[in-house]
Biopython code that builds the backbone (N, CA, C, O; Angstrom):
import numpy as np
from Bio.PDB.StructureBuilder import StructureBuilder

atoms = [
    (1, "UNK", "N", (21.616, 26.824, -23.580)),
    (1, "UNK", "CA", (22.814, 27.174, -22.869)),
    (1, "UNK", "C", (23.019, 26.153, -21.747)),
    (1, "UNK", "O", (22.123, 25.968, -20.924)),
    (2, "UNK", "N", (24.285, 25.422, -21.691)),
    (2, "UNK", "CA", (24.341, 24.295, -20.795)),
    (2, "UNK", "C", (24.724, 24.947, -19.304)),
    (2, "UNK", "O", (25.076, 26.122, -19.199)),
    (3, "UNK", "N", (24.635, 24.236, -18.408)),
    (3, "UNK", "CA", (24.712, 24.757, -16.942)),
    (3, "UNK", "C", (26.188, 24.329, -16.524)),
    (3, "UNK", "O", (26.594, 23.299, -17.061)),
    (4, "UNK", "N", (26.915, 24.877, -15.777)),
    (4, "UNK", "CA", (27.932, 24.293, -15.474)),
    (4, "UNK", "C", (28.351, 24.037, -13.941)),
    (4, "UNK", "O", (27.650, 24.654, -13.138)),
    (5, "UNK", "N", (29.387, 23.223, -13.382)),
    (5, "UNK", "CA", (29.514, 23.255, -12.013)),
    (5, "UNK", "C", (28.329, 22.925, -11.293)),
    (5, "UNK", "O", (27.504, 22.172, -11.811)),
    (6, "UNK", "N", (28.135, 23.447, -10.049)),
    (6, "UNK", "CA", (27.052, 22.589, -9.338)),
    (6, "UNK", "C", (25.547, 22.589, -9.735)),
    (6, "UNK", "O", (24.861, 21.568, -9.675)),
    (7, "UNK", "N", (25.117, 23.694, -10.108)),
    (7, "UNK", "CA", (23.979, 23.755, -11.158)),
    (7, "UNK", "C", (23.546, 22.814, -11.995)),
    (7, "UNK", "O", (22.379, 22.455, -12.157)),
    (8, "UNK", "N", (24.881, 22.268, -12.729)),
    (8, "UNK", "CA", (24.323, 21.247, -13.877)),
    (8, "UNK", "C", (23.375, 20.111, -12.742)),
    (8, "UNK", "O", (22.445, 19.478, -13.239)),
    (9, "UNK", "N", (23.660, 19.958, -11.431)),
    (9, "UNK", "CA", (22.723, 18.311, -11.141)),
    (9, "UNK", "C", (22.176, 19.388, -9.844)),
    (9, "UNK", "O", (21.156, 18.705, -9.759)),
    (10, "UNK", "N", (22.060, 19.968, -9.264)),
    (10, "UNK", "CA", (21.610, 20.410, -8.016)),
    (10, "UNK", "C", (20.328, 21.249, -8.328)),
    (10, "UNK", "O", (19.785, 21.788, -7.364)),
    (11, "UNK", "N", (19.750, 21.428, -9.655)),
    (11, "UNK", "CA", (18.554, 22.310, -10.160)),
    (11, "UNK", "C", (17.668, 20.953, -10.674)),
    (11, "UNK", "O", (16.592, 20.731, -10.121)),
    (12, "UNK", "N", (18.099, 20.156, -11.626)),
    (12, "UNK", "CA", (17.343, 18.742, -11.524)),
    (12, "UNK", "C", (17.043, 17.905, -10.318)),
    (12, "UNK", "O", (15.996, 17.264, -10.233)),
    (13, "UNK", "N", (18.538, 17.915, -8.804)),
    (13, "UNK", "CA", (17.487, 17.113, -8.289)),
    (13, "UNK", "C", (16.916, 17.883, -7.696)),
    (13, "UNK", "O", (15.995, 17.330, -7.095)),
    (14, "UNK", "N", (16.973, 19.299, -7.458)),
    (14, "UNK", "CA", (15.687, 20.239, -6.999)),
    (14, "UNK", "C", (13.964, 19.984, -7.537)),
    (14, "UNK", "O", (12.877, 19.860, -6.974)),
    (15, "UNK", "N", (14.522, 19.995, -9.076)),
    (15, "UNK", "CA", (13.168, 19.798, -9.085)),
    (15, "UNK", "C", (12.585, 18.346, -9.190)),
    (15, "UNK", "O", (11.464, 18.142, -9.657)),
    (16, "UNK", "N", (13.242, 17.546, -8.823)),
    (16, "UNK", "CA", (12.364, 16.062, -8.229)),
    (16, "UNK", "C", (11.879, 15.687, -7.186)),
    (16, "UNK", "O", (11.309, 14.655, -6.831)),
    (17, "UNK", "N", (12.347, 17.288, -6.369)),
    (17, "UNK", "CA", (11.135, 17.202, -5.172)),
    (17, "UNK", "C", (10.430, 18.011, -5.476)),
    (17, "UNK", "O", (9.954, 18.553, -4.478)),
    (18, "UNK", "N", (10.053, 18.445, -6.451)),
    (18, "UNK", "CA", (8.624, 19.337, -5.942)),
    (18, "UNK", "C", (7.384, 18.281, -5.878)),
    (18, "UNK", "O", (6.556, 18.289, -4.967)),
    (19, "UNK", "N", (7.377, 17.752, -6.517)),
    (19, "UNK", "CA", (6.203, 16.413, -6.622)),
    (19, "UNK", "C", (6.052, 15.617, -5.708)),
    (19, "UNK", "O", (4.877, 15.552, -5.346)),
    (20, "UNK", "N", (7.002, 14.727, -4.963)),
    (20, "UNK", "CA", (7.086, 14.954, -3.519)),
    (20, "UNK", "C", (6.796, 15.337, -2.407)),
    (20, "UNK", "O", (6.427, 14.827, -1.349)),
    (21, "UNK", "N", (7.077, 16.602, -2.903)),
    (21, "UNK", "CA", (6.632, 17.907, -1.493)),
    (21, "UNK", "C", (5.214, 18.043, -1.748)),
    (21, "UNK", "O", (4.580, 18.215, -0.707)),
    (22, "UNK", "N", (4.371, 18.016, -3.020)),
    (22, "UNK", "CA", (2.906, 18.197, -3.237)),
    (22, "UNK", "C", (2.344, 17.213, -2.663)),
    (22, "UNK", "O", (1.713, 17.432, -1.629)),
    (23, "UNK", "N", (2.442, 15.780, -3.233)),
    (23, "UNK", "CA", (2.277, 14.592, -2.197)),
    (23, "UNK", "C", (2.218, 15.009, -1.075)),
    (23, "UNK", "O", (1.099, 15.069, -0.566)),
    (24, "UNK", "N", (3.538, 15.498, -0.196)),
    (24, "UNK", "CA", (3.217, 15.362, 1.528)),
    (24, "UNK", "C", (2.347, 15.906, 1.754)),
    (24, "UNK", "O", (1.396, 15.413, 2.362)),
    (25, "UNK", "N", (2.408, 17.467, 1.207)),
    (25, "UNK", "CA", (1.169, 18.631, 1.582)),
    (25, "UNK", "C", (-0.315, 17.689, 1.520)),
    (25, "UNK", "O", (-1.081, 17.524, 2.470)),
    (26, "UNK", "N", (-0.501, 17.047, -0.091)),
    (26, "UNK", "CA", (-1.668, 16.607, 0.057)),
    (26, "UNK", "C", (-2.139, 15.710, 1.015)),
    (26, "UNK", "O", (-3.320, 15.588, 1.342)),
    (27, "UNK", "N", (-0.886, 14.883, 1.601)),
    (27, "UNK", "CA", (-1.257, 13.657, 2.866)),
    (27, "UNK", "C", (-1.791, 14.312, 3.948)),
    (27, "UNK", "O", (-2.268, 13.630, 4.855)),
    (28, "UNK", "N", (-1.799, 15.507, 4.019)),
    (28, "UNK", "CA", (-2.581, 15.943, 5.356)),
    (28, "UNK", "C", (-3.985, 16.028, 5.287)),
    (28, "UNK", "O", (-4.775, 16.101, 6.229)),
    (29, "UNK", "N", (-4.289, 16.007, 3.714)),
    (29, "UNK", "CA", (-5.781, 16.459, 3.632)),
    (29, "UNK", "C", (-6.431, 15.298, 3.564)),
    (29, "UNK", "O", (-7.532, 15.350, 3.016)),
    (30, "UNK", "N", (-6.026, 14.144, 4.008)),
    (30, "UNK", "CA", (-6.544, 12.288, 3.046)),
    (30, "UNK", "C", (-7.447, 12.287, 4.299)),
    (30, "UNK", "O", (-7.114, 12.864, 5.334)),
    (31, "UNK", "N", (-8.592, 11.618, 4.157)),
    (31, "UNK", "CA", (-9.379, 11.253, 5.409)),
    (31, "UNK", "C", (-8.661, 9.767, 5.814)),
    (31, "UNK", "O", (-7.728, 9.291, 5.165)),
    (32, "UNK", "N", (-9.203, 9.188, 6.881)),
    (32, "UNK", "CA", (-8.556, 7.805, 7.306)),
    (32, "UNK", "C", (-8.995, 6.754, 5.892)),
    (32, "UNK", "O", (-9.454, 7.153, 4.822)),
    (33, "UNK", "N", (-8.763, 5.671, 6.191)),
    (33, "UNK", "CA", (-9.301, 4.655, 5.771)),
    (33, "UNK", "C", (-10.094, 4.270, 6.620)),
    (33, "UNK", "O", (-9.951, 4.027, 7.818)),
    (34, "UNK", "N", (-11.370, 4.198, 5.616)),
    (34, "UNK", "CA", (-12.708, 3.371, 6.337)),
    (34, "UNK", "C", (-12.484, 2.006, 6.967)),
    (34, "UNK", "O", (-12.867, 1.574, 8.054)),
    (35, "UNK", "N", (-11.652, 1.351, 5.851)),
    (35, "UNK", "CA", (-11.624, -0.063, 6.488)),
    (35, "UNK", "C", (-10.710, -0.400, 7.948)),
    (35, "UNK", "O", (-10.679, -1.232, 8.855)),
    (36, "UNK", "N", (-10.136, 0.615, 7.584)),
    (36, "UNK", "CA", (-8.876, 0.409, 9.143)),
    (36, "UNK", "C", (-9.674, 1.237, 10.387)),
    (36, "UNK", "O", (-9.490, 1.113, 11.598)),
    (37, "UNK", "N", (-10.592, 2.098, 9.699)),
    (37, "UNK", "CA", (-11.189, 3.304, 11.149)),
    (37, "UNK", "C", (-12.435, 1.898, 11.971)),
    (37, "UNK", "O", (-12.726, 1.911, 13.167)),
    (38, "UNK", "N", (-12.997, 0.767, 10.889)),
    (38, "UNK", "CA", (-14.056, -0.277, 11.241)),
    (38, "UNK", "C", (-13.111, -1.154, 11.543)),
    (38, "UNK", "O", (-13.774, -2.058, 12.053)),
    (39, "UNK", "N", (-11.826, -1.545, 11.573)),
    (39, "UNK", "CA", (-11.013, -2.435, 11.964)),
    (39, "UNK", "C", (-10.996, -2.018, 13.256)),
    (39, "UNK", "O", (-11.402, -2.861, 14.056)),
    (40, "UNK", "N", (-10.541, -0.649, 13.848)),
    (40, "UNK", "CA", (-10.406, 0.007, 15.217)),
    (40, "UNK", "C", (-11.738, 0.173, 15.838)),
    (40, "UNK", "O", (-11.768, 0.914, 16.820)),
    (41, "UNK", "N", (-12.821, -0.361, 15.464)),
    (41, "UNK", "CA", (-13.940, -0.347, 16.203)),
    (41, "UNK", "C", (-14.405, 1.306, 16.292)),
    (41, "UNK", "O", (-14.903, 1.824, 17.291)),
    (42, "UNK", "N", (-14.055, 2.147, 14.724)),
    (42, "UNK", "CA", (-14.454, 3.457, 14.825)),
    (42, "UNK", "C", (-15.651, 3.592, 13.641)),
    (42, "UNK", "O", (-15.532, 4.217, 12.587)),
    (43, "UNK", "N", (-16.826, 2.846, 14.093)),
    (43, "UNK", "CA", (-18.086, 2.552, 12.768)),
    (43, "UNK", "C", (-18.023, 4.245, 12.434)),
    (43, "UNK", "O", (-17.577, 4.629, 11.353)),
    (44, "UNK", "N", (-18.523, 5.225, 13.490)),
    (44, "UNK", "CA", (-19.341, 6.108, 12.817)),
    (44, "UNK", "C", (-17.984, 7.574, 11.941)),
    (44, "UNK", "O", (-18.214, 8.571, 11.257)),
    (45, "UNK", "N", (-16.814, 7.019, 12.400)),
    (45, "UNK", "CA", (-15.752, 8.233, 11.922)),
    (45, "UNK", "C", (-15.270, 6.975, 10.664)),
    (45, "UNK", "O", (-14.074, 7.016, 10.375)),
    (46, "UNK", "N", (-15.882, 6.196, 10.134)),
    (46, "UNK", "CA", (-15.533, 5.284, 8.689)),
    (46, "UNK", "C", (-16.643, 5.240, 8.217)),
    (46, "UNK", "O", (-16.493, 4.526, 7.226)),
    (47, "UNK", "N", (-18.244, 5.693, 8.292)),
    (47, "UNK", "CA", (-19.504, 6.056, 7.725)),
    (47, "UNK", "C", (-19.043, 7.393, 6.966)),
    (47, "UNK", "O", (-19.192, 7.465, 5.746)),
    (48, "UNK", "N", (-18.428, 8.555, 7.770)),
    (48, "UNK", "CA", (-17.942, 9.694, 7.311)),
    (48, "UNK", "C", (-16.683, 10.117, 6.597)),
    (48, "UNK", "O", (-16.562, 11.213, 6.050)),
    (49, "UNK", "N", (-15.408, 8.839, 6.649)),
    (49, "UNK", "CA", (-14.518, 8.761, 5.577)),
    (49, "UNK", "C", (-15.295, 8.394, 4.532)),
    (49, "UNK", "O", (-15.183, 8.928, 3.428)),
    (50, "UNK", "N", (-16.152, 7.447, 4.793)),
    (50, "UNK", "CA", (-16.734, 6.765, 3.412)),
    (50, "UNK", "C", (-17.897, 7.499, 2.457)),
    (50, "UNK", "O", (-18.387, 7.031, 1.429)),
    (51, "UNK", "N", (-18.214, 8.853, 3.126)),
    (51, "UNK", "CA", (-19.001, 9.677, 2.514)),
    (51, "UNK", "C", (-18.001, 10.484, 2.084)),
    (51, "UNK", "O", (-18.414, 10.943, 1.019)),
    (52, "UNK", "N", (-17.159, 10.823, 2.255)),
    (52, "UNK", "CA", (-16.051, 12.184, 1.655)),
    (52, "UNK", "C", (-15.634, 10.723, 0.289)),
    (52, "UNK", "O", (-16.018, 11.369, -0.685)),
    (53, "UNK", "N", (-15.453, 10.204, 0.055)),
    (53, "UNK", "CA", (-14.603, 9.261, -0.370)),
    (53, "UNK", "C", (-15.461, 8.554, -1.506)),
    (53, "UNK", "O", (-14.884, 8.174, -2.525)),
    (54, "UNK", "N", (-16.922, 8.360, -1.341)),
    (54, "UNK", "CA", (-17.716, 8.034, -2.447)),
    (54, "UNK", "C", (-18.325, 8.915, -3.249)),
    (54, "UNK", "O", (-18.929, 9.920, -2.874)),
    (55, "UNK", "N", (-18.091, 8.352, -4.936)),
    (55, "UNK", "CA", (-18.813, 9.443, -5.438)),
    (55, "UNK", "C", (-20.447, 9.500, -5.146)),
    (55, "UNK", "O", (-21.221, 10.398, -5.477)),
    (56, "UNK", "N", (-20.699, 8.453, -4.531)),
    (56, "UNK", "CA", (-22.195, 8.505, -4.246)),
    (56, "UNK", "C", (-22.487, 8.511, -2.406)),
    (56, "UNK", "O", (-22.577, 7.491, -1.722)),
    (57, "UNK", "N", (-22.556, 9.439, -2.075)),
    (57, "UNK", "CA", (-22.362, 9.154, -0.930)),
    (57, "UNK", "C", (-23.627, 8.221, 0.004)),
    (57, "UNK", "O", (-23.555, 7.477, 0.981)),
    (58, "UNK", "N", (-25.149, 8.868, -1.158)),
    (58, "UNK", "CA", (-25.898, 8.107, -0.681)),
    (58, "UNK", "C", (-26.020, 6.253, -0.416)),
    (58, "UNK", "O", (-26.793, 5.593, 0.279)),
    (59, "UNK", "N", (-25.100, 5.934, -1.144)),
    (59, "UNK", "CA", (-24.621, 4.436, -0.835)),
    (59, "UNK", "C", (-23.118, 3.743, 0.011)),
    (59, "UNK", "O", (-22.380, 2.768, -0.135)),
    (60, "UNK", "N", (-23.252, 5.035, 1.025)),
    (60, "UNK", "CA", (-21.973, 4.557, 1.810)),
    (60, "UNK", "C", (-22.517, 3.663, 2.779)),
    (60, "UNK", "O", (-21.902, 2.604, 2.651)),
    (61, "UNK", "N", (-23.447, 3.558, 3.768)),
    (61, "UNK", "CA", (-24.091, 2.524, 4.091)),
    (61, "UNK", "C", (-23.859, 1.343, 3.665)),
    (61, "UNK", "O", (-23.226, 0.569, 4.384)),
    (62, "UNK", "N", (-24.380, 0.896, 2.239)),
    (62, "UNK", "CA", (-24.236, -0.414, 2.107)),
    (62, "UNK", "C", (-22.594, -0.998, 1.859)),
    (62, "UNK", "O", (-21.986, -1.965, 2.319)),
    (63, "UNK", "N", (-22.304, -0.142, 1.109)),
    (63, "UNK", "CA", (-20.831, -0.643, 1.292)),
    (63, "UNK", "C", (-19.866, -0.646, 2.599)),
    (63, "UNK", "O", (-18.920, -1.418, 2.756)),
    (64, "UNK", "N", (-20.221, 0.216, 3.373)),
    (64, "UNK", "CA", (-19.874, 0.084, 4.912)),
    (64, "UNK", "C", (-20.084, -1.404, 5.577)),
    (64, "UNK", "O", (-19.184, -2.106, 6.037)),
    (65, "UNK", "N", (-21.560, -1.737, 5.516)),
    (65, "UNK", "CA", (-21.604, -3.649, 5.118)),
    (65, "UNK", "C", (-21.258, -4.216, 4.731)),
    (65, "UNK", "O", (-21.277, -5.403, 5.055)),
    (66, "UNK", "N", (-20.614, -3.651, 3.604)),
    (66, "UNK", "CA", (-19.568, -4.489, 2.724)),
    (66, "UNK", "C", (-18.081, -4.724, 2.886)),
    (66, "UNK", "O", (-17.421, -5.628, 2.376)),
    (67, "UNK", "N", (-17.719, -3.871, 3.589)),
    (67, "UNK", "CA", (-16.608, -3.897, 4.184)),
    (67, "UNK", "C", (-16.570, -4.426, 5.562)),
    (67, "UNK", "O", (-15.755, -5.334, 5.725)),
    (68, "UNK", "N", (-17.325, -4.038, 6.685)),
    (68, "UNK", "CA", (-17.524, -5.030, 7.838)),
    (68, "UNK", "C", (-17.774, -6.542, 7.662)),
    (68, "UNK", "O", (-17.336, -7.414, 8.413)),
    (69, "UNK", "N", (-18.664, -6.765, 6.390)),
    (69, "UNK", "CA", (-18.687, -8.443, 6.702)),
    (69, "UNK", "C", (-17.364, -8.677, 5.767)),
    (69, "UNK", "O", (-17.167, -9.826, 6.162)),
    (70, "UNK", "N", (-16.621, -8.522, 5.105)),
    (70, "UNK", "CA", (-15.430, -8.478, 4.312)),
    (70, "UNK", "C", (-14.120, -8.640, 5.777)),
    (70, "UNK", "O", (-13.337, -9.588, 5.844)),
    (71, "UNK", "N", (-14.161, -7.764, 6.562)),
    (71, "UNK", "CA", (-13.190, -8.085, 7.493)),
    (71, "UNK", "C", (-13.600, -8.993, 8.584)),
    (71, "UNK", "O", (-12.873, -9.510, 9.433)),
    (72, "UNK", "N", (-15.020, -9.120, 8.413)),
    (72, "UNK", "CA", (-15.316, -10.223, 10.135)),
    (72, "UNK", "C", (-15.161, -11.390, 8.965)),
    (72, "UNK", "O", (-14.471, -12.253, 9.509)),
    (73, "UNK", "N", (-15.315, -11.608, 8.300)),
    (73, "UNK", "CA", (-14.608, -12.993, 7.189)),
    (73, "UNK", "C", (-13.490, -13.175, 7.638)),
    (73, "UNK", "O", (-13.108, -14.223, 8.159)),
    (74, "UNK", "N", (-12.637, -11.851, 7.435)),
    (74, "UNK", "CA", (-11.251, -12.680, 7.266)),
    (74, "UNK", "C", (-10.843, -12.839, 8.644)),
    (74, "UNK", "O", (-9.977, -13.647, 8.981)),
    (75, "UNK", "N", (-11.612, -11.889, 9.643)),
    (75, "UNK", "CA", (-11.415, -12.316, 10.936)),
    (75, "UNK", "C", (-11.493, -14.102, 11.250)),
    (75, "UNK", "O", (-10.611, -14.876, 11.622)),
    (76, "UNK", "N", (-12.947, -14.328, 10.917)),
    (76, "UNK", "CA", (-13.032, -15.722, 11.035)),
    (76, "UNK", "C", (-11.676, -16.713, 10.397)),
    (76, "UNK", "O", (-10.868, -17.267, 11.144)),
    (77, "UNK", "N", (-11.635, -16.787, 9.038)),
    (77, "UNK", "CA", (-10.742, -17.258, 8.337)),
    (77, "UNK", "C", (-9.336, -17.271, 9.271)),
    (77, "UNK", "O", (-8.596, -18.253, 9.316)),
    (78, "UNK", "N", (-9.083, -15.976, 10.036)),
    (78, "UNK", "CA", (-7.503, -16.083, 10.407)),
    (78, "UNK", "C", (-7.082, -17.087, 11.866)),
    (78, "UNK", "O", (-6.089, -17.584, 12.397)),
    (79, "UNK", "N", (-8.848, -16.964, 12.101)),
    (79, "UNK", "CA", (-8.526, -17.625, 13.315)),
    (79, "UNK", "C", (-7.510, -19.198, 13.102)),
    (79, "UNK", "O", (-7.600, -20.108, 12.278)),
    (80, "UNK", "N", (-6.677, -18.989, 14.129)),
    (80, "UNK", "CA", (-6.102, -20.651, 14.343)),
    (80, "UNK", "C", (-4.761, -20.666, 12.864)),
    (80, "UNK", "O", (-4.186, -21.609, 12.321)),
    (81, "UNK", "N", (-4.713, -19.681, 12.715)),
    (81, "UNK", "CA", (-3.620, -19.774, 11.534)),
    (81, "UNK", "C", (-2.288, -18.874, 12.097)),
    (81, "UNK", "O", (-2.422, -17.877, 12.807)),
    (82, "UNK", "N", (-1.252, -19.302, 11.742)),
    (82, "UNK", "CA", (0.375, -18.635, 12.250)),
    (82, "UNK", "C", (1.181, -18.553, 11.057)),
    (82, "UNK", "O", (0.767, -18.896, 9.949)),
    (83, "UNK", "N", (2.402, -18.070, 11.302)),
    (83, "UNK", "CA", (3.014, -17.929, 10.191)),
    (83, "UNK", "C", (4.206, -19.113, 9.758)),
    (83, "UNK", "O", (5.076, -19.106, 8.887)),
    (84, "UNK", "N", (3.785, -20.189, 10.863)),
    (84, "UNK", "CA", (4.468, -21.632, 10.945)),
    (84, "UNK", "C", (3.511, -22.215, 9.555)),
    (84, "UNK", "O", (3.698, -22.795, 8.486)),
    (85, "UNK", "N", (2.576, -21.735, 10.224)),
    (85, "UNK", "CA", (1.647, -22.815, 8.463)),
    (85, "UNK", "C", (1.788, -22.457, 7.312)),
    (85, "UNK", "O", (1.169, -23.019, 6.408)),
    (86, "UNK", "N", (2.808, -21.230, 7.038)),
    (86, "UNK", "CA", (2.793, -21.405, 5.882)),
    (86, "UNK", "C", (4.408, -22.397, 5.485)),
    (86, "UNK", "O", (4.739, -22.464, 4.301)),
    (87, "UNK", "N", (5.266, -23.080, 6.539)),
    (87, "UNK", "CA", (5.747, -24.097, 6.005)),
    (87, "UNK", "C", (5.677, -24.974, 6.491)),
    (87, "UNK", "O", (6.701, -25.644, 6.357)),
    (88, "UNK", "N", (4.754, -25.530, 7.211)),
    (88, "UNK", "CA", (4.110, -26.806, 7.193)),
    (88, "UNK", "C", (3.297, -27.466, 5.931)),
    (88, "UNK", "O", (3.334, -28.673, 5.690)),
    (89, "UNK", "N", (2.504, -26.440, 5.100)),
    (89, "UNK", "CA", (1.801, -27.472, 3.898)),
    (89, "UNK", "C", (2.980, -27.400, 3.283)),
    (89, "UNK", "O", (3.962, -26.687, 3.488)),
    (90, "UNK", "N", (2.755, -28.225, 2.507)),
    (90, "UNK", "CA", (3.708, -28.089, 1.004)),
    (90, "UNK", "C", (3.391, -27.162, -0.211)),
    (90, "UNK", "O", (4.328, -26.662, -0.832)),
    (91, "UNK", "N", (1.982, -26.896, -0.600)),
    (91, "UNK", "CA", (1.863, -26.491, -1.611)),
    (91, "UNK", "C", (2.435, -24.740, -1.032)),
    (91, "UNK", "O", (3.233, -24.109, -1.725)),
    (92, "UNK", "N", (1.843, -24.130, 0.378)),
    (92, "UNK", "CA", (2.309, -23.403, 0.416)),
    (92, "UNK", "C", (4.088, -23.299, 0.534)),
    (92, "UNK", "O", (4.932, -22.692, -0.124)),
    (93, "UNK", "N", (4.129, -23.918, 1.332)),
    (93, "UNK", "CA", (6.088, -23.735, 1.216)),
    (93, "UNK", "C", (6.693, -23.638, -0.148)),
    (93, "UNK", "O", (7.569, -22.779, -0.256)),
    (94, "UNK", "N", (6.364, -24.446, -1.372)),
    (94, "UNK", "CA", (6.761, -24.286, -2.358)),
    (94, "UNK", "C", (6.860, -23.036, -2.751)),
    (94, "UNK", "O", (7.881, -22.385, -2.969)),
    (95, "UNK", "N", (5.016, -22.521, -2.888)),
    (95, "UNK", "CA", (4.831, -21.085, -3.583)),
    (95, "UNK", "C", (6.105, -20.119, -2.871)),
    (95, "UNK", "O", (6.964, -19.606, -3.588)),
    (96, "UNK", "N", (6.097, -19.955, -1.406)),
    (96, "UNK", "CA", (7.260, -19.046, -0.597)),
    (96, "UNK", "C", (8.056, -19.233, -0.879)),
    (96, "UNK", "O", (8.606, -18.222, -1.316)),
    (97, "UNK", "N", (8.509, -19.897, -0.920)),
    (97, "UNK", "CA", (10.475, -20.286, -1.570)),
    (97, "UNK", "C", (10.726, -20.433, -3.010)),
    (97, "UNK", "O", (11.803, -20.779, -3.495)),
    (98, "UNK", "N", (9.217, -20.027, -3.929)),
    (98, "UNK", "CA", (9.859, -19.900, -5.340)),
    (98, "UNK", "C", (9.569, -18.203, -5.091)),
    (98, "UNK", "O", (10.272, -17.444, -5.759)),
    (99, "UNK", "N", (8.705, -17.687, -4.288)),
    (99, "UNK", "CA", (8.339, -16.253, -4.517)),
    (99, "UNK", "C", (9.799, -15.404, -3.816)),
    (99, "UNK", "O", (10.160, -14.265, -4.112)),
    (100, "UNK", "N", (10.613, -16.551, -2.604)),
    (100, "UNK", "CA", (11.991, -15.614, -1.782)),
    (100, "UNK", "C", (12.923, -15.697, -3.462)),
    (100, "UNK", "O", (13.520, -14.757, -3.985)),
    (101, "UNK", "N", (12.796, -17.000, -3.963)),
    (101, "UNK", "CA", (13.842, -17.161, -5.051)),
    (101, "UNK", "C", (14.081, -16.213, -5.868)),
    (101, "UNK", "O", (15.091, -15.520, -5.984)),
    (102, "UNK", "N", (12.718, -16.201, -6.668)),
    (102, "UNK", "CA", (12.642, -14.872, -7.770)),
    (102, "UNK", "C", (13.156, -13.667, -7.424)),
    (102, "UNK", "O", (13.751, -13.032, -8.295)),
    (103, "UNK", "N", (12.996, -12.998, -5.791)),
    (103, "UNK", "CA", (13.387, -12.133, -5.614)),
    (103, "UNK", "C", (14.494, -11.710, -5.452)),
    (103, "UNK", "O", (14.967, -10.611, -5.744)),
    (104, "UNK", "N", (15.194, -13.079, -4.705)),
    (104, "UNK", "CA", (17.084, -12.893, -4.407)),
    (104, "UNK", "C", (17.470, -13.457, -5.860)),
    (104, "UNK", "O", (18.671, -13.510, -6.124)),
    (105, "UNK", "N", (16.698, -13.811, -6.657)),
    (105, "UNK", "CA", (17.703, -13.855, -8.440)),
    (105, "UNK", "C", (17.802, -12.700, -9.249)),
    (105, "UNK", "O", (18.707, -12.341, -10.004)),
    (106, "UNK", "N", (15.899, -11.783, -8.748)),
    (106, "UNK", "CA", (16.425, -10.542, -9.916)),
    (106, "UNK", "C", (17.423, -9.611, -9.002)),
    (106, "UNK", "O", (18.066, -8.818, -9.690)),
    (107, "UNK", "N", (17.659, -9.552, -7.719)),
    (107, "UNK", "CA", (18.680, -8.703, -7.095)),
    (107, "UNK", "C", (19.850, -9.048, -7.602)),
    (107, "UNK", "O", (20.578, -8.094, -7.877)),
    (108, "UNK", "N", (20.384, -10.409, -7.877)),
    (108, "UNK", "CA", (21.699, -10.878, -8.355)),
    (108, "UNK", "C", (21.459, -11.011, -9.696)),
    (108, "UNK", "O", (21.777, -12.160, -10.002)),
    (109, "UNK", "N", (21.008, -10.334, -10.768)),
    (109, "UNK", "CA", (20.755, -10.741, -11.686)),
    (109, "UNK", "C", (21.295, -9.330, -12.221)),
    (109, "UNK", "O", (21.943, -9.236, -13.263)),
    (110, "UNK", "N", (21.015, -8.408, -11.527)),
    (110, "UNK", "CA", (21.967, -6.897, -11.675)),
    (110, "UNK", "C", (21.182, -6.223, -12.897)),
    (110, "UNK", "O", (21.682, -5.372, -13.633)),
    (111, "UNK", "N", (19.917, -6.712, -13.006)),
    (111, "UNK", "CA", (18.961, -5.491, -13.843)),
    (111, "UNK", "C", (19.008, -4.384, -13.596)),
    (111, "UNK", "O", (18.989, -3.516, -14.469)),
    (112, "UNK", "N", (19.108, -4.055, -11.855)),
    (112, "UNK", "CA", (18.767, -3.137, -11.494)),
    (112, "UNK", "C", (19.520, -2.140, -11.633)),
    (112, "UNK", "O", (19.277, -0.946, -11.809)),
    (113, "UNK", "N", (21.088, -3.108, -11.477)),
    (113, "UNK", "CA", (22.099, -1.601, -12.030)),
    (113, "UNK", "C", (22.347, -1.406, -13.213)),
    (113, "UNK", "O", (22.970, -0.350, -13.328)),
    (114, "UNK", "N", (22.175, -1.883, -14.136)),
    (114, "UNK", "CA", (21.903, -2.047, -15.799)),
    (114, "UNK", "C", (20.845, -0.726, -15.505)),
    (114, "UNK", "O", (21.164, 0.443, -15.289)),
    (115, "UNK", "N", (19.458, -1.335, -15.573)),
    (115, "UNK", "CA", (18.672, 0.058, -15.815)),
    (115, "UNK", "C", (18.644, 0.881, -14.955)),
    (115, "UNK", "O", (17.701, 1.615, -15.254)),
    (116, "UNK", "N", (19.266, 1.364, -13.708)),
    (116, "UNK", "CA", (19.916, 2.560, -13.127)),
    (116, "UNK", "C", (20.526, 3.624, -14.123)),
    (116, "UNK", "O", (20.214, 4.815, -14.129)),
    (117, "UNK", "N", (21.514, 2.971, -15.031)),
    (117, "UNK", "CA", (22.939, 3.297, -15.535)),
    (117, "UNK", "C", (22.274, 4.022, -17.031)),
    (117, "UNK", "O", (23.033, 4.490, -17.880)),
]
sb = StructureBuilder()
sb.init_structure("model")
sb.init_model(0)
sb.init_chain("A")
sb.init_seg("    ")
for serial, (resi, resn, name, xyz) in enumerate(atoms, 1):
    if name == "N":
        sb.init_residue(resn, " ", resi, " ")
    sb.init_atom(name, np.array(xyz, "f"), 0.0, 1.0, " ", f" {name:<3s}", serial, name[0])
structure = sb.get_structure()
């Protein structure tokens, strides 16, 4: 039996939030991220995300090491770098301005309202 008047679209997009709404509910229950709680200088509340969060918890330790020397790397690495260098080299400037290209061609390229439709 078909629906008519406002029913026919106001019960579909009803129910494309319920999945949504489960998502938000569940975002309250997520512990932090370990790597961002050891980014904020919070070791021992990212020992304890990282035990809720592993199936082994007895090896959150080492990977806790693994993630601290993983970000004091890239700490090191970032030092002395801006976002001028990435068009000063060439090889990088290229990669950026074929990666802006691709993106402002598939926008004008109107896939998007094709497979909208």
């Amino acid at each position: 039996m078909p629906l008519g008047g406002k029913k026919s679209y106001i019960i579909p997009l009803g129910i494309t939030l319920i999945m949504p709404g489960v998502i938000s509910i569940g975002l309250l229950f997520v512990p932090e991220s370990p790597r961002w709680l050891l980014q904020m200088k919070r070791e021992e509340e990212a020992r304890v995300a990282l035990q809720l969060l592993c199936p082994r918890p007895e090896l959150a330790d080492e990977e806790l090491a693994k993630i601290k020397l993983a970000i004091d790397t890239e700490a090191t690495l970032a030092q002395g770098t801006e976002i001028i260098d990435l068009w000063r080299n060439p090889v990088d400037r290229r990669r950026a301005l074929l990666a802006i290209g691709v993106i402002c061609v598939q926008g004008a390229s109107g896939a998007t309202y094709i497979i909208g439709k």
